[in-house]
N, C-alpha and C positions, 0 to 999 in steps of 0.2 A: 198651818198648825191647827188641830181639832184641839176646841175647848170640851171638854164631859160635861153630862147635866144637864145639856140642852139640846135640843135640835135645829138642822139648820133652819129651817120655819119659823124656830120663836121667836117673839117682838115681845118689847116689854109695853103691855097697854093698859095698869093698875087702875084699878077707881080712882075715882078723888075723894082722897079720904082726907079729912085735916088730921093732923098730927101737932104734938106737942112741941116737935121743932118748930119754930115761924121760918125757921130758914137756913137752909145748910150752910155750913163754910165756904167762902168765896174761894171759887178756884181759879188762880189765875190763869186764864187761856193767851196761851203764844197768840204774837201779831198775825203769826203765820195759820192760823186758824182760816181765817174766812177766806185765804187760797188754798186752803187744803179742799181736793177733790179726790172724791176714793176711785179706784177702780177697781171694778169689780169686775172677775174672775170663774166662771160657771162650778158649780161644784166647789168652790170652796167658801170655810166660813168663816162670815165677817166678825167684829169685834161688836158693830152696830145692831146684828142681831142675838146679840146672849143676851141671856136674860139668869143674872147670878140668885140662885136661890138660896144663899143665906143671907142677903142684902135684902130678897123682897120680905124675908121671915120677920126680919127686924124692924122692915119697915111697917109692917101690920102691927106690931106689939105697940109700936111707940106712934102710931095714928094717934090726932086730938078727936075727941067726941064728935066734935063740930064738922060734920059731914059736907058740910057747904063748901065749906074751904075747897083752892083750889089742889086738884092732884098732883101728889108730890111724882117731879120727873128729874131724874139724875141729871145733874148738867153734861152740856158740849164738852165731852174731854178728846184728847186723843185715846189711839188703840192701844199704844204701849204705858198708857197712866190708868186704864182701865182694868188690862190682868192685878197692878200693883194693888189699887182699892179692891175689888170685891175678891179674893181669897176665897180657895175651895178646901184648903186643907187647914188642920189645926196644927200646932207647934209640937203637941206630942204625937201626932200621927207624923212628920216630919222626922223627929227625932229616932221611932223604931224604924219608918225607915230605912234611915241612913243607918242604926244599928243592924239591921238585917243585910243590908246591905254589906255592910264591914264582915258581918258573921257569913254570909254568902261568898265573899270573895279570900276570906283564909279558908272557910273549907276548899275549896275550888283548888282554890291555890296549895292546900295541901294534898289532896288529892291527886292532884297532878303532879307533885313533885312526887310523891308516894309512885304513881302510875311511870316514870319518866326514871323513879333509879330501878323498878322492875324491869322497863322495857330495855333499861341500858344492862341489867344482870340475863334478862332471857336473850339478847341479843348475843352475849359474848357465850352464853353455855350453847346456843344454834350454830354461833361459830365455830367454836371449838367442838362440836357435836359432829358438825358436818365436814370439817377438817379431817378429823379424826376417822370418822367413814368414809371419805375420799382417798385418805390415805392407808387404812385398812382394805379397801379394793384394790388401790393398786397393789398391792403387798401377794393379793390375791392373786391377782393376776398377772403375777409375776412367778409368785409360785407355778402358776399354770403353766404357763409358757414354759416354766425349768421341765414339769410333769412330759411336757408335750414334747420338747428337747430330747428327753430322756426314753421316751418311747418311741421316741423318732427315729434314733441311734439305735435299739434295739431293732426294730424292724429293718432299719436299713443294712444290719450286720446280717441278722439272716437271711434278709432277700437274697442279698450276695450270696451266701452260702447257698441257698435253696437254688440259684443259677447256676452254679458252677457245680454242682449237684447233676442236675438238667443235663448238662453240655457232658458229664463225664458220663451219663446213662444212655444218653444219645449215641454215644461212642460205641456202647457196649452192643445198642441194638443194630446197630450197622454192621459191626463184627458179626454179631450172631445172624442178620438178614443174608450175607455174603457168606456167611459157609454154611448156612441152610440152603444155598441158591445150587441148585443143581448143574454146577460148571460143568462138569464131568461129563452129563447128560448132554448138556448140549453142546461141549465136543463131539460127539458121537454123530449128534442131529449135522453137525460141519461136515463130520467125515463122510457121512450118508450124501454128501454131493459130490464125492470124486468120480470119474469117470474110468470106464473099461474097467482095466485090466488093473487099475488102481483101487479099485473097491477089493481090497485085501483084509483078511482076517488075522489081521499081526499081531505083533506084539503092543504095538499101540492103543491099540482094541482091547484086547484082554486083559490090559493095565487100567483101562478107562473102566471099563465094566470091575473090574475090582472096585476102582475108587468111588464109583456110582453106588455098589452096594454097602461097603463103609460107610460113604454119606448116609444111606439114607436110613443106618443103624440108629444113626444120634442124630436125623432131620426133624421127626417129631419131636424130640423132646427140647432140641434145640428151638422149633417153631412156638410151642408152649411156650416158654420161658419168654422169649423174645413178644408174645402174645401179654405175656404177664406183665413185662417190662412196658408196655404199652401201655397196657391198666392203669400202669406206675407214672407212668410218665402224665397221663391226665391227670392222675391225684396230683402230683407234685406241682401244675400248669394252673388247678382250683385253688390251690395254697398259696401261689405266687399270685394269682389275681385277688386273692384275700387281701395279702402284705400289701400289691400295690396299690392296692383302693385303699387299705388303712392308713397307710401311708401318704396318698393326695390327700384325704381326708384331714391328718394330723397337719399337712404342709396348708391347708385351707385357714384351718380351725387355728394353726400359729399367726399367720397374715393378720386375721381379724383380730385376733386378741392382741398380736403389736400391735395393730392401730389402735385399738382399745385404751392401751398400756400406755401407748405416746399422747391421747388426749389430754390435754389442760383447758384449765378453764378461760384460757386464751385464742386457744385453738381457733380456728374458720371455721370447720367441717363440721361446728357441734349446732344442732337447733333443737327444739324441742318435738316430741313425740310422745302426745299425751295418750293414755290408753296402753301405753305397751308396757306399765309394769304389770296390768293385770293379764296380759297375752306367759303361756305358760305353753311356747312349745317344744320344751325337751322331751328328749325319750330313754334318759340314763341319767344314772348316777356315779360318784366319783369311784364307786366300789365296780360298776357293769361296766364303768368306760374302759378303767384298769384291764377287769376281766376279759374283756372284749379280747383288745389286745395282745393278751396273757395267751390266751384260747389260741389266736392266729398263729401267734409264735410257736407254742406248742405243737400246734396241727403240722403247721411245719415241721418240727423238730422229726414229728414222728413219719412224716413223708420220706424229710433223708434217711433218719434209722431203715427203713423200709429200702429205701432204693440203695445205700449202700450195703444190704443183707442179699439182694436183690447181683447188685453188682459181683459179692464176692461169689456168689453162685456159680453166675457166669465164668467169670475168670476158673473155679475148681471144676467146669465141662468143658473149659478149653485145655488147662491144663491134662484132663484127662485124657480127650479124644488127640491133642497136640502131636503127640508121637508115631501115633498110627498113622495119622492124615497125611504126620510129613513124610515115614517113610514111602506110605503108598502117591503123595505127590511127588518125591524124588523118584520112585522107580517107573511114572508115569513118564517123566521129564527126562528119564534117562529112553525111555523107548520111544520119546517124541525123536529126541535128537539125534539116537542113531537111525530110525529110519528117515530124518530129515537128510543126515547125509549121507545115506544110504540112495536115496532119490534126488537128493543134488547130484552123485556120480553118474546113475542112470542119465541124468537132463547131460550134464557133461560130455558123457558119449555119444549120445546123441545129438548133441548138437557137432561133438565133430564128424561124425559120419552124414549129417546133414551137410554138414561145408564141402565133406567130400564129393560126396551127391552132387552137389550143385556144379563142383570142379567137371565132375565125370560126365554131367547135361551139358556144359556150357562144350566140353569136348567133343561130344555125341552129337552137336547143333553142329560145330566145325568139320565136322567128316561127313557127314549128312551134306552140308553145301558142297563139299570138294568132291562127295560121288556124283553128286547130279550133274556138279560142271562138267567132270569127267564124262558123264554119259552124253550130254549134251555135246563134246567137245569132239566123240565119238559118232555122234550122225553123221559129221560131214565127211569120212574118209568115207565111212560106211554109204554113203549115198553116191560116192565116188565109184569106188568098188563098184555097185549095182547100177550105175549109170556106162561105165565102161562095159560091162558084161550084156547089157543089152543094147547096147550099140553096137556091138561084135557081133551079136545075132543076126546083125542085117547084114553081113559078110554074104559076098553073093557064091555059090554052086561053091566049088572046092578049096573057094577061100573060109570057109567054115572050117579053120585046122585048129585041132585041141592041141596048139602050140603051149610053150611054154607062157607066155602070158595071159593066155586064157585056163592054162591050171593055175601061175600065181593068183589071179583075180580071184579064181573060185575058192581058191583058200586061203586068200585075203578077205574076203565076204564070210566064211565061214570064222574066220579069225577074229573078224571084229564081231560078226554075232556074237559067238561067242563070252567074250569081250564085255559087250553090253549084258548078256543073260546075268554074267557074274557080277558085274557091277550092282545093277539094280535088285540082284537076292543080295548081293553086303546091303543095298540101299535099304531094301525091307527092312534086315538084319539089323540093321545102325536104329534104321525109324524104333522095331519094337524094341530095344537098347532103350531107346530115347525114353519109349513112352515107360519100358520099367524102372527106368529112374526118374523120369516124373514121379511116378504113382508110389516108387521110395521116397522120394522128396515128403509127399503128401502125407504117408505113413509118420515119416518122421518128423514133420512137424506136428502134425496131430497130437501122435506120443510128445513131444515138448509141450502142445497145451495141457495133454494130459498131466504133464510132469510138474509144470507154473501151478496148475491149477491145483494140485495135491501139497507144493509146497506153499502154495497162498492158506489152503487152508491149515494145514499141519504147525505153519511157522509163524505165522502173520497171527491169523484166526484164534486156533484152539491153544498155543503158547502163550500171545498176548493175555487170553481169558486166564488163563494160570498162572500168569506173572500177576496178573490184576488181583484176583482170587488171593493170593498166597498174602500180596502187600497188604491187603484190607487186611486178610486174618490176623 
């Protein structure tokens, strides 16, 4: 404990002054005095060295004259009976004090109670403050979500529409690509690879070149349109890619805001993010967001007006050209089909005189072997004949008699020559048979390729293209 008034350094070391006391009041000192040993402590201060200076003031006034005298020195007391004697303060500096004191601690104390029902009244209006914005955001943001809802469904109605829009325009251009397509033409180009005697100028031909130049009356304007509908089909593909991006958009923008919407102040996923109320990176307002949207829908709306103006076009140049095309495709199909089996009969004759052909070779091969055997079978009489006739020439002097057996011989030799001369001209005869019915044969298979190959293309080819042609249309 610091006593004031003094330093730690000061000693008390008064003259000697005599004073009018002979002698202070005896103090009685405990036994326990002359074993009292202090210990001293660095730095702090003792009671031994204060030196009280309203004691020494007093003590100067009330010195005796008599200077000789010895120096008055405070007796040996203890530390705690030395605060009690020399006294720094007086009873009325005690007194305001403790009055200041009293006046210090009800203000304090009122203050505080004053500061303590403030802070209990700002607490509950922060409360209630921040409740009430809490709860006016979600309100918000539930409205929103309704907004987002609600443009959600619009979009997603027209998309649909604007698709099913697409698919029936698609339809339309396929119809108009396929009777823009020059069937007709190239049946023509098919029938330009028959062969021979089949590259005819018929009736099939001159039904086709009819049909070829119909087409190609309403080819151009049918190509435009179908050209425009093109156009159309992009618009209406930039409209659809508008809806679907507005639309991921809206499905984006709803996610985050249920989350938004489901936070509490319980939540896990909430932490602080200081700086981002002043971050400001919108790019619309509740009026452009609308609009926005508004616009898309719109844009759409007017893509289908368009494409089904568009559509009904189509349908009134099919209706128009529909009657002519089909008569002149039924009188096409009617001159496919009779010269179809006009040329099925041809093949049919043909192939039974090929069969015949073939009877009539394989018969001309069997008489052709039976004259060679013949003629072969014909040397050995014949060799006989002319073996006997010249062995008879060595008959000696007037055995040389043109007897009866030496005329049969000579015309029995003259008989089978004969014999053989004729065989072997039939033999020629049969052979060039043979090879004319070969080189028939050859004819008439040929003519059959030629005939397959007229009904391939006639029936198979340029038919199929006109059954295709007609189903599209």
């Amino acid at each position: 404990m610091e006593f004031l008034g003094t330093t730690q350094t000061a000693s008390y070391c008064g003259p000697k002054k005599c004073c009018g006391l002979t002698s202070l009041p005896a103090v009685q000192v405990p036994v326990t005095q002359e074993c009292y040993q202090p210990y001293y402590l660095p730095g702090y201060r003792y009671l031994n060295s204060w030196r009280p200076s309203l004691f020494y003031k007093i003590a100067n006034v009330q010195t005796c004259p008599d200077e000789s005298t010895s120096t008055l020195r405070p007796p040996t007391i203890l530390p705690a009976l030395r605060s009690a004697l020399f006294s720094r303060y007086s009873p009325h500096d005690w007194d305001q004090s403790n009055q200041l004191q009293v006046r210090g601690a009800e203000a304090s104390r009122l203050w505080a109670s004053r500061l303590t029902d403030d802070s209990m009244r700002l607490l509950q209006d922060k409360d209630q403050l921040t409740h009430q914005m809490q709860e006016g955001t979600s309100r918000n943001l539930g409205q929103r979500l309704s907004d987002i809802g609600f443009w959600k469904s619009e979009l997603s109605y027209e998309l649909d529409r604007l698709l099913t829009e697409n698919q029936n325009l698609e339809t339309v251009k396929r119809r108009l690509e396929c009777a823009a397509n020059e069937v007709a033409l190239e049946c023509l180009y098919h029938r330009e690879k028959r062969i021979g005697i089949d590259l005819v100028h018929d009736n099939v031909e001159k039904n086709l070149i009819r049909e070829v130049d119909l087409l190609k009356c309403c080819q151009e304007q049918m190509r435009k349109l179908a050209q425009i509908i093109d156009i159309q089909m992009r618009d209406n593909r930039d409209a659809q890619h508008a809806l679907e991006r507005d639309l991921e958009d809206k499905s984006s923008a709803q996610c985050i805001d249920e989350k938004c919407f489901n936070l509490r102040n319980t939540s896990d996923c909430i932490s602080f993010f200081h700086g981002m109320e002043k971050i400001d990176g919108t790019i619309s307002v509740p009026e452009t967001w609308a609009k926005f949207s508004n616009d898309n829908i719109k844009h759409s709306q007017n893509m289908r007006a368009n494409s089904i103006r568009l559509r009904e076009e189509a349908e009134h140049l099919f209706e128009t050209l529909s009657d002519q095309m089909w008569r002149q495709f039924t009188d096409t199909n009617l001159a496919f089909n009779a010269r179809i089996s006009e040329v099925t009969d041809v093949k049919n004759k043909l192939q039974t005189q090929l069969a015949k052909t073939l009877q009539e070779i394989f018969q001309a091969e069997n008489t052709i072997m039976l004259l060679e055997r013949s003629i072969i079978a014909k040397e050995g009489p014949l060799k006989v004949a002319q073996t006997r006739l010249e062995c008879r020439t060595r008959r000696p002097n007037m055995e040389l008699c043109r007897d009866i057996p030496q005329f049969k011989l000579v015309n029995e030799v003259f008989t089978i020559d004969d014999t053989l001369q004729t065989l072997k001209l039939r033999l020629r005869e049969t052979q060039d048979t043979l090879q004319l019915l070969v080189m028939t044969k050859c004819r008439l298979e040929h003519e059959l390729a030629i005939k397959a190959n007229t009904l391939c293309i006639d029936k198979e080819k340029c038919m199929g293209m006109q059954a295709g042609s007609h189903c599209v249309a």
